[in-house]
C-alpha positions as CSV (number, residue, x, y, z in Angstrom):
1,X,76.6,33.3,201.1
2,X,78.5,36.7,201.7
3,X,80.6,38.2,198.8
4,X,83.6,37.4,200.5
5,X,82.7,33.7,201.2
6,X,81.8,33.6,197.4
7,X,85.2,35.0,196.8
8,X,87.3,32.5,198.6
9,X,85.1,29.6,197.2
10,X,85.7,30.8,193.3
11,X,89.9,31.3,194.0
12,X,89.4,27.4,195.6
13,X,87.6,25.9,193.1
14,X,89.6,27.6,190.0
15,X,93.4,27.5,191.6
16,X,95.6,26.2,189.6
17,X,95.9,22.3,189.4
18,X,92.1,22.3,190.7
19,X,90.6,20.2,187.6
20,X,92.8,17.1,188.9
21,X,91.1,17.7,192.1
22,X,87.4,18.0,192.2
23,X,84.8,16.4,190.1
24,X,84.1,19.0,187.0
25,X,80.4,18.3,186.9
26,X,80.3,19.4,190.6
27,X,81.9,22.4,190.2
28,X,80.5,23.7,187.3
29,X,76.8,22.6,188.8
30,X,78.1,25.2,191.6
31,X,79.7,28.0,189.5
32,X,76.0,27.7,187.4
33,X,73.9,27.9,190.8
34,X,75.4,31.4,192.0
35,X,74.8,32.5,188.5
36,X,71.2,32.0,189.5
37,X,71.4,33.4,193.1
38,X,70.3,37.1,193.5
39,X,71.3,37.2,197.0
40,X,75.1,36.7,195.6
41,X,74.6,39.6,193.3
42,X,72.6,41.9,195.2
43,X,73.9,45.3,195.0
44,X,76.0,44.5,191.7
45,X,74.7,45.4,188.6
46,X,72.6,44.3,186.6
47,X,70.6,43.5,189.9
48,X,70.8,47.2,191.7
49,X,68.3,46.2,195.3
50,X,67.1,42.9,197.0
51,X,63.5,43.7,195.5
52,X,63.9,43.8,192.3
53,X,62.8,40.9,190.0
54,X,65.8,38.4,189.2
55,X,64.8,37.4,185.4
56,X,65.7,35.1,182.8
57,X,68.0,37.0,180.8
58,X,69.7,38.5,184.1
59,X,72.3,35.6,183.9
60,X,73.2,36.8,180.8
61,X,74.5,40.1,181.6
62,X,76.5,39.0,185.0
63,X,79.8,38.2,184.8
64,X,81.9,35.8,187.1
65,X,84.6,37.8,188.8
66,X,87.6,35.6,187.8
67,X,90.9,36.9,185.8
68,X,92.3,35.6,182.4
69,X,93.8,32.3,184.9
70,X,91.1,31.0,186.6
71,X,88.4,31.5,183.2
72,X,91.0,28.5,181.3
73,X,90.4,26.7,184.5
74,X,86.5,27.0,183.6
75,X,87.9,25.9,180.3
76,X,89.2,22.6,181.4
77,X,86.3,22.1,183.5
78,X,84.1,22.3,180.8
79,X,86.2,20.1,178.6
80,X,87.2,17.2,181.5
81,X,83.3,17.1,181.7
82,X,82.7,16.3,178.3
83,X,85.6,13.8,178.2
84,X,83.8,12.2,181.3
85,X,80.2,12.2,179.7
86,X,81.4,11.3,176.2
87,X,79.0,14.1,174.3
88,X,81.5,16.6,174.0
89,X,79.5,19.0,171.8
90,X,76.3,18.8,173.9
91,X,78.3,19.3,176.9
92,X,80.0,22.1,175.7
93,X,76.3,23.8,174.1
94,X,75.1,22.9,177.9
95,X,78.2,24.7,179.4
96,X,78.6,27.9,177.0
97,X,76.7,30.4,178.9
98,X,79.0,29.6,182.1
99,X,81.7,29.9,180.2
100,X,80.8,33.1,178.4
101,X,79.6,34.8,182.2
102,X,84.0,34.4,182.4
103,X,84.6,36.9,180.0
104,X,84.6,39.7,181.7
105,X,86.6,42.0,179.1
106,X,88.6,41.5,176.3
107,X,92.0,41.1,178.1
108,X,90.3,37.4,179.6
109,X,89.1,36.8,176.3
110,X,92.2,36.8,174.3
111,X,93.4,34.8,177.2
112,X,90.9,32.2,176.8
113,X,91.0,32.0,173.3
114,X,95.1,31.7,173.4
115,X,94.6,28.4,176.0
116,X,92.5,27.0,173.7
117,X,94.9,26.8,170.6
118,X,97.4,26.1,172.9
119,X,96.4,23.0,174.1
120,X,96.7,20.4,171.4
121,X,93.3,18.4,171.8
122,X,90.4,17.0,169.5
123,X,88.0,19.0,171.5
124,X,89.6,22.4,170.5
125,X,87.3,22.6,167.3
126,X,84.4,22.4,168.9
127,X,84.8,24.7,172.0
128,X,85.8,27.5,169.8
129,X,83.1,27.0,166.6
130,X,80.1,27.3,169.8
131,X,82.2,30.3,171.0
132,X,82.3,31.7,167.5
133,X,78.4,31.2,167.3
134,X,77.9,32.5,170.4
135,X,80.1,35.7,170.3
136,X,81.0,36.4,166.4
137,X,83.4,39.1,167.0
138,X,85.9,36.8,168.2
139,X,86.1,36.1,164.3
140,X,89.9,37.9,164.2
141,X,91.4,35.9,167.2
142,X,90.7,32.7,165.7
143,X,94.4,31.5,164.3
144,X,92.2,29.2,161.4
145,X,89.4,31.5,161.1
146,X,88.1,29.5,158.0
147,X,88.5,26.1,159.1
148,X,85.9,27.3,162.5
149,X,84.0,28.5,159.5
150,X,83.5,25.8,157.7
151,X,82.8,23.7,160.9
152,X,80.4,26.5,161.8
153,X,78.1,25.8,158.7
154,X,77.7,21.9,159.2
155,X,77.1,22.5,163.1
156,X,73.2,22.8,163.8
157,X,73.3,24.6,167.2
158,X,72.1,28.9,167.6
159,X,74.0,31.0,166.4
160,X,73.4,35.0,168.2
161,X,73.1,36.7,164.7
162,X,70.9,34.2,163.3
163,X,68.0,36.4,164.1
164,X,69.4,39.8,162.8
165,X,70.5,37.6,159.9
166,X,66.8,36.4,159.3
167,X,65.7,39.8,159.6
168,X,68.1,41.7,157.2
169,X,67.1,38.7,155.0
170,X,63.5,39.1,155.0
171,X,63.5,42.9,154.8
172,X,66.1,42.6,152.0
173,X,63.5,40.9,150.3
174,X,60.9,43.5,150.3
175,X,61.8,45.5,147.5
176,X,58.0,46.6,146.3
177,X,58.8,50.1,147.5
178,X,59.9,53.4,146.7
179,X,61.3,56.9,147.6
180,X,63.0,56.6,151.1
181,X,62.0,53.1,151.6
182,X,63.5,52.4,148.8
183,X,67.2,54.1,150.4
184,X,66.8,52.4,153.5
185,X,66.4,49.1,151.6
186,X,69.9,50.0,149.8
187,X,71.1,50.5,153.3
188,X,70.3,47.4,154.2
189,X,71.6,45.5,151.4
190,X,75.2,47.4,152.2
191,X,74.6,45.9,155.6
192,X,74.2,42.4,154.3
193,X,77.2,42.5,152.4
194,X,79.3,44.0,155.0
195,X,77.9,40.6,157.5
196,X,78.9,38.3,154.4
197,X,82.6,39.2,154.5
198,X,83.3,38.6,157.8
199,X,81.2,36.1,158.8
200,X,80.6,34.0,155.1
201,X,79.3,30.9,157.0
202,X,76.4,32.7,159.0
203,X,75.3,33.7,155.8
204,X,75.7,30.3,154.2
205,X,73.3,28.8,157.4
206,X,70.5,30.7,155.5
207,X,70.5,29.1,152.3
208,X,67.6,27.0,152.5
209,X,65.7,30.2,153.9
210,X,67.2,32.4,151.1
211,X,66.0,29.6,148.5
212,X,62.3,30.3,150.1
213,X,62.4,33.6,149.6
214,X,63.5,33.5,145.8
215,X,61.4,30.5,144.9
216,X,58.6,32.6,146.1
217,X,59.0,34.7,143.3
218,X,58.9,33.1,140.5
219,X,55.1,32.7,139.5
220,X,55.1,36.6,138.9
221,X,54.7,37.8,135.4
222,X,57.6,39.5,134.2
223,X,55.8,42.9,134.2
224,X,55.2,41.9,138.0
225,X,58.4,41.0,138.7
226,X,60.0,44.5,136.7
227,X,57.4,47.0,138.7
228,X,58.1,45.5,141.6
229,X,61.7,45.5,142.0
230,X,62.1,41.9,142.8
231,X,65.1,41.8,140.2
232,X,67.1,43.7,142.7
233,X,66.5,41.1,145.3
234,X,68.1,38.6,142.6
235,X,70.9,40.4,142.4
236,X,71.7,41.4,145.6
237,X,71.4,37.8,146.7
238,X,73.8,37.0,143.8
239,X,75.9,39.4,145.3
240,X,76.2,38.0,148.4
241,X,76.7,34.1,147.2
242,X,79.7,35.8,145.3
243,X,81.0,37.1,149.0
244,X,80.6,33.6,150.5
245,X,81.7,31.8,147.2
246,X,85.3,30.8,148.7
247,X,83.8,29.2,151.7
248,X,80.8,27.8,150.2
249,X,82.5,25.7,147.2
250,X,85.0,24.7,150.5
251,X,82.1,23.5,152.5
252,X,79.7,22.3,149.2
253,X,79.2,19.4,150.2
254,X,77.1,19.9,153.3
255,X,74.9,22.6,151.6
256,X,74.3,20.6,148.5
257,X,70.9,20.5,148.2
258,X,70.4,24.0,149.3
259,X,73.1,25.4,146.7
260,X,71.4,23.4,144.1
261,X,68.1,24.3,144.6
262,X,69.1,28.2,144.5
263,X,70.8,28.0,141.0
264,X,68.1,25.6,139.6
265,X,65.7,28.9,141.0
266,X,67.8,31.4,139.0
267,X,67.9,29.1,136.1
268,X,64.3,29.1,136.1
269,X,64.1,32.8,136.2
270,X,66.8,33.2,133.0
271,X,63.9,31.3,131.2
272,X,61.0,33.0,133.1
273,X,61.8,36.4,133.2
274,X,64.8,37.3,131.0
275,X,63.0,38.1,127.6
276,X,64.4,41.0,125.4
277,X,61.2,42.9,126.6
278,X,63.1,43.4,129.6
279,X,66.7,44.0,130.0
280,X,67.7,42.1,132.6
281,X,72.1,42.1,131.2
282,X,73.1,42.6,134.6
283,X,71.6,39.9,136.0
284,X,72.3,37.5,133.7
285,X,76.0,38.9,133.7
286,X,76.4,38.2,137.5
287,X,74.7,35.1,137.0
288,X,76.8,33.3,134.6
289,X,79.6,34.5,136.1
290,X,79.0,32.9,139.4
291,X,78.0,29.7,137.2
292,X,82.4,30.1,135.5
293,X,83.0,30.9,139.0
294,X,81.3,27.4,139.6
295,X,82.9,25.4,137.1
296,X,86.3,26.4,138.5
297,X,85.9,25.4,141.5
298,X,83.6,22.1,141.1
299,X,84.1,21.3,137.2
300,X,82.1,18.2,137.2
301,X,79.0,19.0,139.0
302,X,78.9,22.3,136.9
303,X,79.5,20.4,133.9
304,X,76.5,18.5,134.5
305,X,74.3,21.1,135.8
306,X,75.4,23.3,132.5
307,X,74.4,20.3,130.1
308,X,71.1,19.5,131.5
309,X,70.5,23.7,130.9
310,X,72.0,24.2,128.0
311,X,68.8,25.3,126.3
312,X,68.4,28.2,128.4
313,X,71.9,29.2,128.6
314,X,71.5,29.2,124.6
315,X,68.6,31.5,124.8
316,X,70.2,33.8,126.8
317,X,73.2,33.7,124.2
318,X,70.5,34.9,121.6
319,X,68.7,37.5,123.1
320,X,72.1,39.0,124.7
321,X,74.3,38.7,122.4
322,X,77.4,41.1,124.0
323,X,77.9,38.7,127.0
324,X,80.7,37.0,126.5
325,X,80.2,34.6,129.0
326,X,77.4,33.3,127.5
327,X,79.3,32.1,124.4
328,X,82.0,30.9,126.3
329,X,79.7,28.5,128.2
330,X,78.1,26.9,124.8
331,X,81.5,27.0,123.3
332,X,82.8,24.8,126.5
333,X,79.7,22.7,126.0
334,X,80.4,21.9,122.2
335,X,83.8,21.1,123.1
336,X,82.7,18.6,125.5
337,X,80.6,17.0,124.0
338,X,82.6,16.1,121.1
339,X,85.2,14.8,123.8
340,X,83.6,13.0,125.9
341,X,81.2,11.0,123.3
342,X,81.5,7.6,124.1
343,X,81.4,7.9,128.0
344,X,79.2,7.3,130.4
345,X,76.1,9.5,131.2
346,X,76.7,8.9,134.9
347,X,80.3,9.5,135.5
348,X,81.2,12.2,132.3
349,X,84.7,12.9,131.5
350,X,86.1,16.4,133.0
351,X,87.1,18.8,130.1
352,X,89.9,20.7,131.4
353,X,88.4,24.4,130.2
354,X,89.0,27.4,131.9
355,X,85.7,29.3,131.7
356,X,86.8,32.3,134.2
357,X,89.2,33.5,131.8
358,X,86.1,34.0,129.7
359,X,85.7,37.1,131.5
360,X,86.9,40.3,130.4
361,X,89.4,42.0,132.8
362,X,91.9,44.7,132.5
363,X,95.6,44.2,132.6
364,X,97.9,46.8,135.1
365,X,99.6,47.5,131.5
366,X,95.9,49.3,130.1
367,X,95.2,50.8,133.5
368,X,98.9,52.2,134.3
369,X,98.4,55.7,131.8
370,X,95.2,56.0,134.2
371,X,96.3,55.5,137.7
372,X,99.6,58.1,136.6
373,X,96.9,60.5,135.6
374,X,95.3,60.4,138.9
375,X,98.7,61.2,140.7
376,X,99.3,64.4,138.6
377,X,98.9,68.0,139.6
378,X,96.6,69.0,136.7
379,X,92.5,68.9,138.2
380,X,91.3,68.9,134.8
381,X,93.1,65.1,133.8
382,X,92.6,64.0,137.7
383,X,88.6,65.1,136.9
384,X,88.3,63.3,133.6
385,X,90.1,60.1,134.8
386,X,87.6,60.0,137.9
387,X,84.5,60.8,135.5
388,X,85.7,57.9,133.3
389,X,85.9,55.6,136.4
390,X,82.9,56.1,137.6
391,X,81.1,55.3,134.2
392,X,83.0,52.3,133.7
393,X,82.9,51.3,137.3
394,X,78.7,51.8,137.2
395,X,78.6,48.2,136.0
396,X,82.5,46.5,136.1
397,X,83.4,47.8,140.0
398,X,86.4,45.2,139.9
399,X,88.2,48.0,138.1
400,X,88.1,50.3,141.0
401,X,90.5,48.1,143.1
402,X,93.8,49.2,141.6
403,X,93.2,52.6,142.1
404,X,92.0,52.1,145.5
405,X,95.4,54.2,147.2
406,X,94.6,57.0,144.6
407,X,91.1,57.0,146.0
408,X,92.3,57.1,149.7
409,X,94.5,60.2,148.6
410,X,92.0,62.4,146.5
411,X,89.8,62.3,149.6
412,X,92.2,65.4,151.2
413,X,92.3,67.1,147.5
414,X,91.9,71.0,147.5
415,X,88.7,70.9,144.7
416,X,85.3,69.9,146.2
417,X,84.0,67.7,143.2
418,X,87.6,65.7,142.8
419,X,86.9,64.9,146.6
420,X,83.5,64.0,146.4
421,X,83.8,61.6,143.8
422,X,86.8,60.0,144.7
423,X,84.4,59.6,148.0
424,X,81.7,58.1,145.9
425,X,84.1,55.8,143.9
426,X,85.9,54.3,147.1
427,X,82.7,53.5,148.5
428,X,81.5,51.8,145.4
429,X,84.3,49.8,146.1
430,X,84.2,48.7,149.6
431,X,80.4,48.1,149.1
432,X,81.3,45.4,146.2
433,X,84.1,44.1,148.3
434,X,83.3,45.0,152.4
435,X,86.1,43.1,153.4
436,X,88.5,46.0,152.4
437,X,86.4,48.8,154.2
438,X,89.0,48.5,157.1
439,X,91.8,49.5,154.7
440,X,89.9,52.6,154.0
441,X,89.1,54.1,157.6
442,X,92.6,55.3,158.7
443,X,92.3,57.6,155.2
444,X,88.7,58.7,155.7
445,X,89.8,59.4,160.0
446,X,92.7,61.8,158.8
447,X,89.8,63.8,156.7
448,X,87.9,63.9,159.9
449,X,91.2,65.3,161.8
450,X,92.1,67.4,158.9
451,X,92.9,71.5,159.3
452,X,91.1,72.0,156.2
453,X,87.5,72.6,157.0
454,X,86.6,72.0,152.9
455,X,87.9,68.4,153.9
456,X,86.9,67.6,156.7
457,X,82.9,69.0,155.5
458,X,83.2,66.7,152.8
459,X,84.0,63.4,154.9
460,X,81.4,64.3,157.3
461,X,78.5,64.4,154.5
462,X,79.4,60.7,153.5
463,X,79.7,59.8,156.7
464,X,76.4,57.6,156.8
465,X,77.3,55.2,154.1
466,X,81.2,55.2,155.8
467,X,79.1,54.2,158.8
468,X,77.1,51.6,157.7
469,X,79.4,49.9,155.0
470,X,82.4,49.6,157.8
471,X,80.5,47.6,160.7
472,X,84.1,46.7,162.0
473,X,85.3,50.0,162.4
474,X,81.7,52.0,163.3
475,X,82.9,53.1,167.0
476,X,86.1,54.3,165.4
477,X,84.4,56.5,162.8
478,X,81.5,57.5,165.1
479,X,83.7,59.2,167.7
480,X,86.2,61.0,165.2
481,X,82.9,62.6,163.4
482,X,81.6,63.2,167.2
483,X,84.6,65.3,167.9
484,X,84.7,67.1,164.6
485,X,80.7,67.6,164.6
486,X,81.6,69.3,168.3
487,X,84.4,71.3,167.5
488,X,83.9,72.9,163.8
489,X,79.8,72.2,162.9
490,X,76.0,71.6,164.4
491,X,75.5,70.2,160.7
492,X,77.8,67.4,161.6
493,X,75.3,66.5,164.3
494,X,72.6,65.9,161.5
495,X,74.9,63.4,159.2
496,X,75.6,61.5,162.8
497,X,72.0,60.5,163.2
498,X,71.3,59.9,160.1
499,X,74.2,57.3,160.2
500,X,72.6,56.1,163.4
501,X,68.9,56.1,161.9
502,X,69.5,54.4,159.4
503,X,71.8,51.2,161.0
504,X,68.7,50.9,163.4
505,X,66.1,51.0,160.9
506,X,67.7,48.1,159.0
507,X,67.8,45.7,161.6
């Protein structure tokens, strides 16, 4: 078949109106086969000569040559067949790597994407939750982003980040190391995070693997367990159930067993591990947070789980007696138990008790005199407000969000050490909350294209963790600091591969 024959067959078979037409099975069966068919391709790329080996994965890389039009056509092909064969999501799993050979750029992929919320059918949920799977980054197109994600965790098909997922996972875990291992670790942790706010249900598909991985951990003695750092896999795992928590007390229900099993594992290591021998405040902090965070969202299940453990949650109460969460729990406890004395064991009465509000936070009343500070002309007050921040921040980062505009405009200040902590503030701040990190690049892009040479130095140096904390907006920040590296600096050059490096040694 010549390229022009191939041509006329593909504006045929995806004209409009063609789906009434010709059997969809057929069709598709066809479209498939020239897929396959290095005689149709030869000369095109990825297949440069006759003689060179047609693989497996060569498929993968072609694209059909049809426009935004005739890929919905493929569309309605894809979804006539499933209506026909009754097993729409099998049909659709069978079908996705025609379909995805349509998308040819972006422009046919928005177009796509539109057709398919624009058609009012059952089947709309499942094309795009196997397309979302398939091709995360369509994540912003999606009109109902969340609902695709909470359909994504119950579905059991591939996912393409599932292995870089289970990789970042698995090295996150290694944390017996040291020195520049060590760094590269923290590297990846910030890349973890970053894949946990935009795609929360990927991450939620690993829970039973993450539960391995802690479980795995818990027969170490606690002098075991402090040398060899595996109290910072606690807590960044901790961290990044607290970046999926919205979406995984949505979906609870289908990852029940998992969720129960992980917080049954960290109970067992507040017994285990949390003696006054070792300070572990941090931990147990972020812990019983998440368990308030819990009890909010699922007050029942949370009131049983916190009853069955309310020996441990005492303990902890006792050896750390400044966490106020702590006392709020056994307070909330008491309280319900006096209540609810007479009910039964099986179905217990639901306290109303807001155990959130436990936690301390800081009113815009207590943190205006700061944030008016930071907008004066005097370096001095600007230095001590940004020294106090970044104490106070060390362990409560939530505090850093209301100054996050002040941040963003310190970074073009005249004084070298007002700009480089206001750099090392703001990203302390997108690392604890990655979703904002996009809200941040336009700032950090107009130090890059800044006359100042002082600021535009500075922004280079934190380049690295600019690169690897915003995975959204990497291509945006790479080619800024490429131009500025070119045009002012070889240094520039240096910070660019280490930003590089160190993305490609954590996956």
């Amino acid at each position: 078949m010549s390229w022009e024959t191939f041509q006329r067959c593909l504006n045929h078979l995806l004209s409009p109106g063609a789906v009434a037409r010709f059997n969809p099975t057929a069709v598709l069966d066809v479209l498939a086969s020239c897929l396959r068919s290095p005689r149709i391709w030869q000369g095109t790329a990825p297949i440069a000569t006759g003689t060179e080996s047609f693989n497996k994965n060569a498929d993968e890389e072609i694209k059909l040559p049809v426009d935004k039009t005739q890929a919905c056509v493929v569309v309605d092909y894809v979804v006539e067949e499933a209506k026909d064969q009754g097993e729409m999501v099998d049909t659709i799993h069978t079908r996705l790597p025609l379909l995805i050979s349509c998308f040819g750029g972006d422009e046919v992929l928005t177009a796509v994407i539109g057709h398919i919320h624009s058609v009012a059918q059952p089947w709309n949920d499942a094309v795009l939750v196997q397309l979302y799977l398939a091709l995360p980054h369509i994540g912003p197109l999606l009109q109902n982003f969340s609902m695709i994600s909470r359909k994504a965790v119950s579905y059991r098909g591939p996912s393409k980040l599932e292995p870089l997922i289970h990789r970042l996972l698995t090295r996150l875990s290694g944390t017996h190391v040291t020195g520049e291992r060590l760094r590269r670790l923290e590297d990846t942790h910030i890349l973890c995070r970053s894949l946990a706010a935009s795609h929360p249900a990927l991450i939620i598909r690993h829970l039973h693997f993450i539960c391995g991985l802690l479980k795995g951990r818990l027969h170490l003695t606690p002098r075991e367990f402090q040398h060899r750092n595996h109290h910072l896999f606690f807590m960044w795992i901790l961290g990044l159930l607290d970046l999926v928590r919205p979406l995984l007390f949505e979906c609870l229900e289908e990852v029940h067993d998992a969720f129960q099993k992980i917080i049954l594992t960290y109970m067992e290591l507040m017994e285990k591990q949390c003696s006054p021998s070792y300070n572990r405040r941090n931990l147990v902090t972020i812990f019983l947070s998440f368990l308030c965070q819990f009890h909010s969202s699922h007050p029942a299940q949370a009131t049983l789980f916190l009853t069955k453990h309310k020996n441990i949650i005492s303990d902890l109460a006792e050896t750390y007696p400044d966490i106020g969460q702590a006392r709020a729990i056994l307070e909330f406890l008491s309280s319900h138990s006096l209540l609810t004395s007479g009910t039964s064991a099986e179905q217990p009465a639901v306290v109303p008790y807001n155990l959130v509000s436990s936690e301390r936070v800081w009113t815009l009343s207590q943190l205006t005199p700061f944030i008016k500070a930071l907008e004066e002309d005097t370096i001095e007050g600007v230095l001590d407000v940004l020294h106090d921040l970044n104490k106070v921040s060390f362990n409560r980062v939530e505090i850093l969000e209301p100054f996050e505009a002040q941040l963003q405009h310190l970074l073009k200040s005249e004084h070298e050490e007002c700009r480089e902590l206001a750099h090392s503030l703001l990203l302390r701040y997108i690392l604890h909350s990655p979703q904002v990190a996009s809200r941040s690049v336009p700032a950090v892009v107009k130090c890059f294209t800044s006359e100042s040479v002082e600021v535009a130095s500075t922004a280079l140096k934190f380049f690295p963790q600019y690169f690897i904390c915003a995975s959204e907006n990497r291509q945006t920040l790479f080619e800024h600091a490429l131009r500025l590296s070119e045009r002012r600096s070889d240094e520039g050059l240096e910070f660019i591969r280490r930003a590089v490096a160190g993305v490609v040694a954590t996956v």
